[in-house]
C-alpha positions as CSV (number, residue, x, y, z in Angstrom):
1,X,-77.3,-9.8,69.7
2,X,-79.9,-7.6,68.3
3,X,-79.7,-4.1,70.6
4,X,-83.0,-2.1,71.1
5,X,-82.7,1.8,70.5
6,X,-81.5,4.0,73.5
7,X,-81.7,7.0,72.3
8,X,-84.6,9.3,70.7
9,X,-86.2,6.9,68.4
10,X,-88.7,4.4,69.6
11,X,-89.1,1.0,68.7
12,X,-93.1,-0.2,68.2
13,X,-92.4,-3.8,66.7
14,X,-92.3,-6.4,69.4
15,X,-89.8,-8.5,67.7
16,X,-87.0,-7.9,65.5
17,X,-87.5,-11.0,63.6
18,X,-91.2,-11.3,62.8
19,X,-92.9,-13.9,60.3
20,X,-94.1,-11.3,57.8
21,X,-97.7,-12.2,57.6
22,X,-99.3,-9.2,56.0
23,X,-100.8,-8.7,52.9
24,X,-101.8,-6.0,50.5
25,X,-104.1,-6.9,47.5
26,X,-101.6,-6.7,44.6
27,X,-102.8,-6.0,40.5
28,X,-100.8,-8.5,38.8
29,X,-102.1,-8.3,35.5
30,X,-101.1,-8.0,32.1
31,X,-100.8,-4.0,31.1
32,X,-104.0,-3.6,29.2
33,X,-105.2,-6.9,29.7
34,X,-107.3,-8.2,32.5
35,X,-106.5,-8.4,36.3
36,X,-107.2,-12.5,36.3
37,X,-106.7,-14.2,40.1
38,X,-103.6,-11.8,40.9
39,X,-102.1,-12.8,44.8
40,X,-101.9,-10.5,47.3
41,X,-98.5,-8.9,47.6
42,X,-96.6,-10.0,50.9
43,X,-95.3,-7.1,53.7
44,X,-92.0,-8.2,54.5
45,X,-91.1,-5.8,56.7
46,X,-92.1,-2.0,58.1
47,X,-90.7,0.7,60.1
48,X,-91.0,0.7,63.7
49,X,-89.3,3.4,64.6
50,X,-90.7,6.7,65.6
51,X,-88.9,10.0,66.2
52,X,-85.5,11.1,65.4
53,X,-86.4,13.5,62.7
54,X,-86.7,10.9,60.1
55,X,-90.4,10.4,58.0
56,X,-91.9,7.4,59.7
57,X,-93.0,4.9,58.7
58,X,-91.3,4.1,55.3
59,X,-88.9,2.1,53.8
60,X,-87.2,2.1,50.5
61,X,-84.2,1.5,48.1
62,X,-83.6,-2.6,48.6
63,X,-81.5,-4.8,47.6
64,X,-81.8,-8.6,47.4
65,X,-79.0,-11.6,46.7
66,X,-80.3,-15.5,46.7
67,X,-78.2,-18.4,47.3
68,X,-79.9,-21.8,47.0
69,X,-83.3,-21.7,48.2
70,X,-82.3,-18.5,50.7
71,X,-83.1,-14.9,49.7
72,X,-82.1,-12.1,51.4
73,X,-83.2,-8.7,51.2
74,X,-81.9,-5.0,53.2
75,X,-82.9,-1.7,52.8
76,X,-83.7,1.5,54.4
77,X,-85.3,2.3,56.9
78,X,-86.8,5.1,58.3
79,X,-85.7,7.8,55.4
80,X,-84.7,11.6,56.3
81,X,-85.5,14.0,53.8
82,X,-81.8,15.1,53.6
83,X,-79.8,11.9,53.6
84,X,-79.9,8.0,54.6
85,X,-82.2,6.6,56.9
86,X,-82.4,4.9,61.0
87,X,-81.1,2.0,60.3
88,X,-81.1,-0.9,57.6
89,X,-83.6,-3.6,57.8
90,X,-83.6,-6.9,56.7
91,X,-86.2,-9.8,55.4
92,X,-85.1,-13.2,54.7
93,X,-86.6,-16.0,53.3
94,X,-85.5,-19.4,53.5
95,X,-88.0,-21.3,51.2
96,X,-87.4,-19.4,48.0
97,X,-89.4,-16.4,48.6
98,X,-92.9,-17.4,49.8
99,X,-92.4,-16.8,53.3
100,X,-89.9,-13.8,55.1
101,X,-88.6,-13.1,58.8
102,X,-87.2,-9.6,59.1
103,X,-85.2,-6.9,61.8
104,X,-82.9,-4.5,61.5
105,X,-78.9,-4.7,61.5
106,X,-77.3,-3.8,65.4
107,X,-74.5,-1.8,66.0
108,X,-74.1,1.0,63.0
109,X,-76.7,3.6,63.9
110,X,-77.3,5.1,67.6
111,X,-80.8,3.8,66.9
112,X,-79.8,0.0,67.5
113,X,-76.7,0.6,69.4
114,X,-74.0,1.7,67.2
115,X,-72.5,5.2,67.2
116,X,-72.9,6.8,63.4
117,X,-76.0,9.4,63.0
118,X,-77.4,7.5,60.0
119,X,-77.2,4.9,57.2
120,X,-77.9,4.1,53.7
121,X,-77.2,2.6,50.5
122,X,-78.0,-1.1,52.1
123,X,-76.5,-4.0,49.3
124,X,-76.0,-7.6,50.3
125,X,-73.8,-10.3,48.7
126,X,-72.9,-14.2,50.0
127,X,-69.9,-15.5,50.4
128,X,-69.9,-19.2,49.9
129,X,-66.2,-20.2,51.3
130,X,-66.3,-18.4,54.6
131,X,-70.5,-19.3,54.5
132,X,-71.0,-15.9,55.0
133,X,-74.0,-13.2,53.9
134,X,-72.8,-9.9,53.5
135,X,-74.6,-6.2,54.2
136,X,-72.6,-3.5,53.0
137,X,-74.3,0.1,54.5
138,X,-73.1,3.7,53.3
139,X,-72.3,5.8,57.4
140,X,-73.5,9.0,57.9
141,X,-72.3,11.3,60.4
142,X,-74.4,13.8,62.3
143,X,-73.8,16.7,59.6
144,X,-75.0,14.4,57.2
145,X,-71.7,13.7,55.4
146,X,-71.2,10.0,54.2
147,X,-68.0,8.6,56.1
148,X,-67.2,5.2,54.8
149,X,-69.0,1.7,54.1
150,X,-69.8,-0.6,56.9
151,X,-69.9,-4.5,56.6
152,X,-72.2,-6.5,58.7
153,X,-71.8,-10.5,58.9
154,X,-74.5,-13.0,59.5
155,X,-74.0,-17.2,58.4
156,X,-77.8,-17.8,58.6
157,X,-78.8,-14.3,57.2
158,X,-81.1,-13.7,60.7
159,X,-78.6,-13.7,63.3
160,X,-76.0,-10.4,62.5
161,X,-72.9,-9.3,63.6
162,X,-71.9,-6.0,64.9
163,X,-70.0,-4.2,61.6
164,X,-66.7,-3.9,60.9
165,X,-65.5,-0.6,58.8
166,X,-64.3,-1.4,55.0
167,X,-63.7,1.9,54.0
168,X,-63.5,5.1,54.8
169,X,-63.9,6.7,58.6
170,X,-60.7,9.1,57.3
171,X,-62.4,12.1,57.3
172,X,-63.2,11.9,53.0
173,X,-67.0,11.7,51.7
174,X,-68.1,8.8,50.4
175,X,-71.3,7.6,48.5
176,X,-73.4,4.9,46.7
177,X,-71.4,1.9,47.7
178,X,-72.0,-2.0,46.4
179,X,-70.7,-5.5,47.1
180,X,-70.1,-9.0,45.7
181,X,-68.1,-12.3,46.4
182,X,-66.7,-14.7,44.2
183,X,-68.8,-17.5,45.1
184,X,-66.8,-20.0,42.2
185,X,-64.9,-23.1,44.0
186,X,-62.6,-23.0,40.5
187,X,-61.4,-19.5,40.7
188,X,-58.5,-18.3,41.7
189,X,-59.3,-15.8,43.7
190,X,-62.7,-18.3,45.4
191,X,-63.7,-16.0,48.7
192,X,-62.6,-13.3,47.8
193,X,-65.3,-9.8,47.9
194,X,-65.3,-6.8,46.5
195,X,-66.6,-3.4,47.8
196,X,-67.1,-0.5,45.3
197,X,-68.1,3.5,46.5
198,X,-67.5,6.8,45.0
199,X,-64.9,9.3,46.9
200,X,-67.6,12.7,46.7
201,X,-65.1,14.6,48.0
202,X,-62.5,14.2,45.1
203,X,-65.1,14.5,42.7
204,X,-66.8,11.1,42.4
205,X,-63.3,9.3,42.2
206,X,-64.5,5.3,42.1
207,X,-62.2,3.2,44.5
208,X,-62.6,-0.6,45.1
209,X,-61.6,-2.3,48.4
210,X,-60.9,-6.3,49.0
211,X,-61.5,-8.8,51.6
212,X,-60.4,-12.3,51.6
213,X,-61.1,-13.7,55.3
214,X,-64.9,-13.4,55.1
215,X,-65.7,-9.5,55.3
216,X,-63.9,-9.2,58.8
217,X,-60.4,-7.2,57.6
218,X,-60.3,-4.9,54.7
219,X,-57.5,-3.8,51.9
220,X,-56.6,-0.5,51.6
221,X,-58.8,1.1,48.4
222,X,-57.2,0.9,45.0
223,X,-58.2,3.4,42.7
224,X,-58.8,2.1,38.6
225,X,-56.3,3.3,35.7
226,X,-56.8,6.6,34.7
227,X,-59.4,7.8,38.1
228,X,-62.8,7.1,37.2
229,X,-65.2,9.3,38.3
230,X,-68.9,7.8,38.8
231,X,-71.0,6.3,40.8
232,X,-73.9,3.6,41.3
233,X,-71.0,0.9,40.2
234,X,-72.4,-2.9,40.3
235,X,-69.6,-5.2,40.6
236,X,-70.0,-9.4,38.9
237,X,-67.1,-12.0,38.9
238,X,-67.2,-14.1,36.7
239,X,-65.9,-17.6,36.6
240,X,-62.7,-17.4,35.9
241,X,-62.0,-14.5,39.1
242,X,-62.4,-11.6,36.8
243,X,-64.0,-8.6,38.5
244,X,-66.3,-6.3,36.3
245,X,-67.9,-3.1,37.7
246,X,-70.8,-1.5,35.3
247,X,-71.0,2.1,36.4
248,X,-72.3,4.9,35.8
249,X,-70.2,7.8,34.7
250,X,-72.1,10.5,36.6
251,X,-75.1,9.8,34.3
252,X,-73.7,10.9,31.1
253,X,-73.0,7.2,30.5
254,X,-72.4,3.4,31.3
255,X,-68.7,2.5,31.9
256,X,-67.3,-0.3,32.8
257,X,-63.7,-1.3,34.3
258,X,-62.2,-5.1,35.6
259,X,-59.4,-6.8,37.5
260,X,-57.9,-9.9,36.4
261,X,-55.6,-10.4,39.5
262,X,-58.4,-10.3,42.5
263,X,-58.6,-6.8,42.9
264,X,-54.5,-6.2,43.2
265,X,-55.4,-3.8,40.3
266,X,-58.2,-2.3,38.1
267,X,-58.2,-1.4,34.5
268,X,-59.1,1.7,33.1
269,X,-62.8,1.8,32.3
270,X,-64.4,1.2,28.8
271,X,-67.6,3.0,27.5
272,X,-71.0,0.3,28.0
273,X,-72.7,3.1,25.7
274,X,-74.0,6.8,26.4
275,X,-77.0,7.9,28.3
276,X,-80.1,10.0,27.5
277,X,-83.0,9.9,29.8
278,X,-86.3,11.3,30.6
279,X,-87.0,12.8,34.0
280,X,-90.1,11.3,35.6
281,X,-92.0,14.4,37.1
282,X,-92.1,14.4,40.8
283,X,-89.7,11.5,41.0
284,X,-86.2,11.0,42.4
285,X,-84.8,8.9,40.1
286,X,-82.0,8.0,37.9
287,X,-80.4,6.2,35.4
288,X,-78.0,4.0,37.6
289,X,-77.2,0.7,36.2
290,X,-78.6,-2.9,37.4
291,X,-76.3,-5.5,36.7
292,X,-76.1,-9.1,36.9
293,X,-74.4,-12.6,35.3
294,X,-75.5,-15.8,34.2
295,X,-73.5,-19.1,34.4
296,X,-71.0,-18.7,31.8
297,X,-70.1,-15.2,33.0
298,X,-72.2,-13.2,30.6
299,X,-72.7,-10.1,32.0
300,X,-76.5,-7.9,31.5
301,X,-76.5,-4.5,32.1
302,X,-80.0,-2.5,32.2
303,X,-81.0,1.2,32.6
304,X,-83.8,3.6,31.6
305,X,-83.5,5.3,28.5
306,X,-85.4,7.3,26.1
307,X,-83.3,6.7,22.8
308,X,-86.5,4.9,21.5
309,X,-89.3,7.8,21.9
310,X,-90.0,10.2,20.0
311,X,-88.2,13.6,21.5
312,X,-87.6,11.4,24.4
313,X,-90.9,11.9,25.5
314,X,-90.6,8.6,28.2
315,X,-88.3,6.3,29.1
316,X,-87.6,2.5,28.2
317,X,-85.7,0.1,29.9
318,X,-82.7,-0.5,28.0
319,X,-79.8,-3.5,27.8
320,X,-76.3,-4.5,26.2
321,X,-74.2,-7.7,27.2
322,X,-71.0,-8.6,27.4
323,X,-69.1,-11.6,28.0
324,X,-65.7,-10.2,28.9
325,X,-66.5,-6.9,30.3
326,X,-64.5,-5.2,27.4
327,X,-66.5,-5.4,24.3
328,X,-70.4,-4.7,24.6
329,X,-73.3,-5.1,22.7
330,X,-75.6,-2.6,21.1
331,X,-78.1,-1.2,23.2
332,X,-81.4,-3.1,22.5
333,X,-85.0,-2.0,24.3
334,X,-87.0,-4.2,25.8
335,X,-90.2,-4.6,24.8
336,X,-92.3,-3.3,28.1
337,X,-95.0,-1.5,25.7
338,X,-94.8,0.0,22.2
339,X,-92.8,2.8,22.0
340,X,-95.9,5.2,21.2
341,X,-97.7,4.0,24.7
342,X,-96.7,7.4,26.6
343,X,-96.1,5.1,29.9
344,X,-92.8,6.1,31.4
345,X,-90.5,3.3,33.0
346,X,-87.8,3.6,35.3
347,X,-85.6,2.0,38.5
348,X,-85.0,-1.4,36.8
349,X,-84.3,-4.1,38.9
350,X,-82.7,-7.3,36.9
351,X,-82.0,-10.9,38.0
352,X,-80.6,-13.7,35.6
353,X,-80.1,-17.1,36.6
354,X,-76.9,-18.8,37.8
355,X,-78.0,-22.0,36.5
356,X,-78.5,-21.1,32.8
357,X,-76.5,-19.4,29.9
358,X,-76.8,-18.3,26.5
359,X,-79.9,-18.5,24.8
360,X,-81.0,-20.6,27.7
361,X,-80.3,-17.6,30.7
362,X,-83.2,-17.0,32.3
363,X,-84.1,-13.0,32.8
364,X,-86.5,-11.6,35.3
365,X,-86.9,-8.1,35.0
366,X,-88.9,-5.7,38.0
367,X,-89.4,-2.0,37.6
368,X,-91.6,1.1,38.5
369,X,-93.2,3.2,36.1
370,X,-95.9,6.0,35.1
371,X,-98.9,4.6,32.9
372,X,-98.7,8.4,32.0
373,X,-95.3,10.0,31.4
374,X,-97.1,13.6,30.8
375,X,-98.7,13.8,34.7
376,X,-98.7,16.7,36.7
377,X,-96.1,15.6,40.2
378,X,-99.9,16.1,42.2
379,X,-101.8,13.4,39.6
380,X,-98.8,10.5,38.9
381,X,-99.7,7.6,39.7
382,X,-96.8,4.9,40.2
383,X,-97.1,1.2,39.8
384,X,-94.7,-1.6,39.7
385,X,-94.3,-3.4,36.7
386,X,-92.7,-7.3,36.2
387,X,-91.8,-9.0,32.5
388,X,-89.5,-12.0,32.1
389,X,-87.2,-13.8,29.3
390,X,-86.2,-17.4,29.0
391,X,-83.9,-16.6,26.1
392,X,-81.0,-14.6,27.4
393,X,-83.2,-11.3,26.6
394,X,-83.7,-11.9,22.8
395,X,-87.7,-12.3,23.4
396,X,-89.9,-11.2,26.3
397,X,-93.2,-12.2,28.0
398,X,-96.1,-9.6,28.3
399,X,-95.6,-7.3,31.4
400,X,-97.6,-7.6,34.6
401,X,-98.6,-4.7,36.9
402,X,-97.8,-5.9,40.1
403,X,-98.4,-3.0,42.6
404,X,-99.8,0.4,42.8
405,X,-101.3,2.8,41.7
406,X,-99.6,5.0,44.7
407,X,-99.7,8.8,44.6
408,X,-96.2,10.7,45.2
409,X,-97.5,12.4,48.3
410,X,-97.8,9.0,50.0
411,X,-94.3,8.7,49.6
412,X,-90.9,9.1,51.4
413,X,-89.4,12.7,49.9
414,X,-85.9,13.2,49.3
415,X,-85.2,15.1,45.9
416,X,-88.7,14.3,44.6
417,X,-90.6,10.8,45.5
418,X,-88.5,8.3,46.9
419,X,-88.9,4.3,46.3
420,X,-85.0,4.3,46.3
421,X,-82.4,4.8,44.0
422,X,-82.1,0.9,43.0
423,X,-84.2,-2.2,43.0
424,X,-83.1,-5.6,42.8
425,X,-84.2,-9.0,41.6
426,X,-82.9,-12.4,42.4
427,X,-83.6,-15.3,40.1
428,X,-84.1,-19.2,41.6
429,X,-84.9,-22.0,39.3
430,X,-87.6,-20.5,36.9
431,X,-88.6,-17.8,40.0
432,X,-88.0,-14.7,40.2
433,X,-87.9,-12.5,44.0
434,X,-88.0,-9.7,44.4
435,X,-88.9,-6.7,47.4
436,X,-89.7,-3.2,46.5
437,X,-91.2,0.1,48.0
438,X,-95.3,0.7,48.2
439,X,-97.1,3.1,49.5
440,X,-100.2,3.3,50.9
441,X,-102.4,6.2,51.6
442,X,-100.6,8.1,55.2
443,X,-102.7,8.0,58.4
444,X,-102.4,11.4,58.9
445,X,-98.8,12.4,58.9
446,X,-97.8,9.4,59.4
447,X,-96.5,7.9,55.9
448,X,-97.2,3.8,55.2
449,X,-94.4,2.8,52.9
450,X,-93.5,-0.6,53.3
451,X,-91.1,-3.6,52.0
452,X,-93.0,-5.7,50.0
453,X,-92.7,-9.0,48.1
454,X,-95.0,-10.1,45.2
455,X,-93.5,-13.5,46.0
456,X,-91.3,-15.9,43.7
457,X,-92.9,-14.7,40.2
458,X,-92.5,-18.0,37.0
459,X,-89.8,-16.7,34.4
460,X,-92.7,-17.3,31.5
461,X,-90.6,-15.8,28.7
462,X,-92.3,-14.8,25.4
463,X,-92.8,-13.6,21.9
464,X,-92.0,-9.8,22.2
465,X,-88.9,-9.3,20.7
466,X,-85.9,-7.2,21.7
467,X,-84.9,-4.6,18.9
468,X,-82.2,-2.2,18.8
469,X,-84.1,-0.4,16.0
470,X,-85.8,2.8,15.9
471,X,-85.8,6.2,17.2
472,X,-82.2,6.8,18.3
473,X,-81.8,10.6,19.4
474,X,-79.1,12.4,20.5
475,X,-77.8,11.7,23.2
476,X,-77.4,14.8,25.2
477,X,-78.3,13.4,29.0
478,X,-80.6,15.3,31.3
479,X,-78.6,18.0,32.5
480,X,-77.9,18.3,36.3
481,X,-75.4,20.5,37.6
482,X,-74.3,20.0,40.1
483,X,-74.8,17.0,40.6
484,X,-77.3,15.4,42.8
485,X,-76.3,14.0,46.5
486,X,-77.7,10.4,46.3
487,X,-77.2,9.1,49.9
């Protein structure tokens, strides 16, 4: 049963799970092209919490999963300045995306009954053999210290269970956590999930953690051959059972490591390719990897990258493939804008279909970005961008802006401007869902970032092509030492 807050915080909303109704007049138009009959974007959730210290109301850093015509998407909510938010919230949609009912997840944070200070880091995954959705979240204690990963249980993705600890609560730091669940009735290892966070307090160490009964009892963690440090990690199974966990090796690069044997062990990792980026002024923001799979078990990885430009002036977004998690592709750009266009991109969000494969996989790709790389942090303007591929990512269709412009100061701060750290995007037929961060302009000091949808977008494809030509600098990443806290 969903618990109402107790303690310092106050609950506005008069329901937890609320047909999101609201809209917000969205811009989806080609970039440089005309706006056209663009719908209104969809408010699928808000913070209703005031109080507690936190900057109310916004919401940020979501993630989505889709399994038949069900979608659903958590996230933050309620963001402190320092570290993790309230509590998580959720939105689900049971018709693909065009409608959503949303709450927030009882039991983890003293705001909704639970005992842990804060929370953050919100993924979700489904389980198809225990018919179960999924919610990892990232504890915080009162001294703002991440303390393990929580795992909260629902079978119809409204109704939630109280959460059960996966890792951690043993006195270690822990960050940036994810989760899947081998969802293939011919694997071997069908039902079983995965959980993947960093150990801060051993310097990043990556340790993965297994459940078989449906999220309700946890392994102890295994660490991978030869201690990877990282974080951010994304982890697919493919058909067959195998594991694969895209990373990123504090971002200096992509890595990649797998388990054949249902998490008993975990190779050591392989390099994906090295990282160079450009910092977005203003922003908090980096190159963590999105990951996803189509039907055969290909696997797509994409981050932002400025390999392409000119004295990597802005950022791309940037891909390579594999199909067994070993051997990877060259890094290819896709084809947002010409590489001259001084726009900026970053935050990638990727889906791919779980239907198709090949030169059939069908890509949708959502993302934020600067129309200006060279703003001042007081005149950026951030938007939200969408483009799509029919062919596995060898072609693209012309990009659409689909929110914004928003100013920085509207925003959540936490290390600069704060949409989150990740986006997501889940793929359904020749739709593409996604939910992402806008803000509006505050009402006084009152902030109005919210969880929006631009609904299920058509996977249109087009003639743009992918190139892994050009501009190649050197790859020296942005230098940040030490590095950055990204609960």
């Amino acid at each position: 049963m969903h618990r109402r807050a107790t303690t310092a915080f106050t609950v506005l909303a008069a329901s937890a799970t609320l047909l999101a109704t609201a809209t917000w007049p969205g811009t989806a138009a080609a970039i440089g092209g005309s706006a056209g009959a663009a719908a209104p974007l969809i408010r699928v959730s808000h913070d209703p919490y005031t109080g507690g210290g936190a900057q109310h109301a916004t919401e940020a850093e979501p993630d989505t999963f889709a399994f038949h015509q069900t979608v659903v998407s958590v996230f933050q909510v309620g963001r402190y300045s320092d570290g993790g938010s309230v509590d998580t919230g959720w939105a689900t949609s049971t018709d693909k995306g065009q409608t959503w009912t949303h709450g927030f997840l009882p039991g983890i944070t003293v705001a909704e009954g639970g005992t842990w200070a804060r929370v953050s880091d919100p993924a979700v995954a489904y389980d198809a053999k225990h018919q179960k959705w999924l919610v990892t979240g990232l504890v915080i204690d009162a001294n703002v210290n991440g303390r393990g990963v929580v795992v909260s249980s629902s079978s119809d993705g409204t109704n939630w269970n109280d959460p059960v600890i996966a890792v951690g609560n043993d006195g270690k730091g822990y960050d940036k956590e994810w989760i899947v669940c081998d969802s293939f009735a011919s694997s071997p290892h069908y039902g079983s999930c995965y959980v993947e966070v960093d150990v801060t307090s051993t310097g990043n160490t990556i340790v993965m953690a297994t459940s078989t009964d449906g999220g309700q009892t946890w392994g102890a963690p295994k660490t991978p051959a030869n201690n990877p440090s990282g974080l951010g990690g994304q982890p697919l199974v493919q058909p067959d059972g195998t594991v694969v966990v895209p990373y990123s090796a504090n971002f200096s690069s992509q890595r990649a490591f797998r388990s054949i044997d249902g998490g008993a062990s975990w190779t050591a990792p392989v390099l994906i390719s090295n990282v160079t980026d450009h910092g977005a002024p203003g922003m908090r923001e980096e190159p963590l990897p999105s990951a996803e799979l189509d039907a055969a078990g290909k696997i797509y990885v994409v981050w932002d990258d400025c390999r392409f430009r000119t004295g990597c002036s802005s950022n791309d977004i940037v891909m390579s493939t594999s199909k067994d998690g070993v051997s990877w592709s060259a890094v290819t750009r896709i084809p947002i804008d010409p590489v001259n266009s001084g726009r900026d991109h970053f935050t990638p969000g990727l889906g791919v279909s779980h239907t198709t494969s090949g030169t059939g996989a069908r890509l949708g790709l959502y993302y934020y970005f600067y129309p200006d790389a060279s703003c001042t942090v007081s005149g950026c303007k951030l938007k939200v961008g969408y483009i799509s591929s029919l062919n596995g990512g060898g072609s693209w269709s012309a990009p659409r802006t689909i929110a914004g412009p928003m100013m920085l100061s509207w925003l959540a701060q936490a290390g600069g401007a704060m949409v989150g750290d990740y986006i997501s995007c889940s793929v359904i037929g020749r739709r593409a869902v996604s939910t992402f961060a806008v803000g509006k302009a505050p009402n006084g000091s009152t902030k109005d970032q919210a969880m929006y949808s631009a609904g299920p977008l058509t996977i249109t494809g087009g003639t743009a092509k992918a190139s892994s030509g050009g501009v190649q600098p050197h790859l020296v990443p942005r230098q940040r030492w030490p590095l950055p806290t990204l609960r």
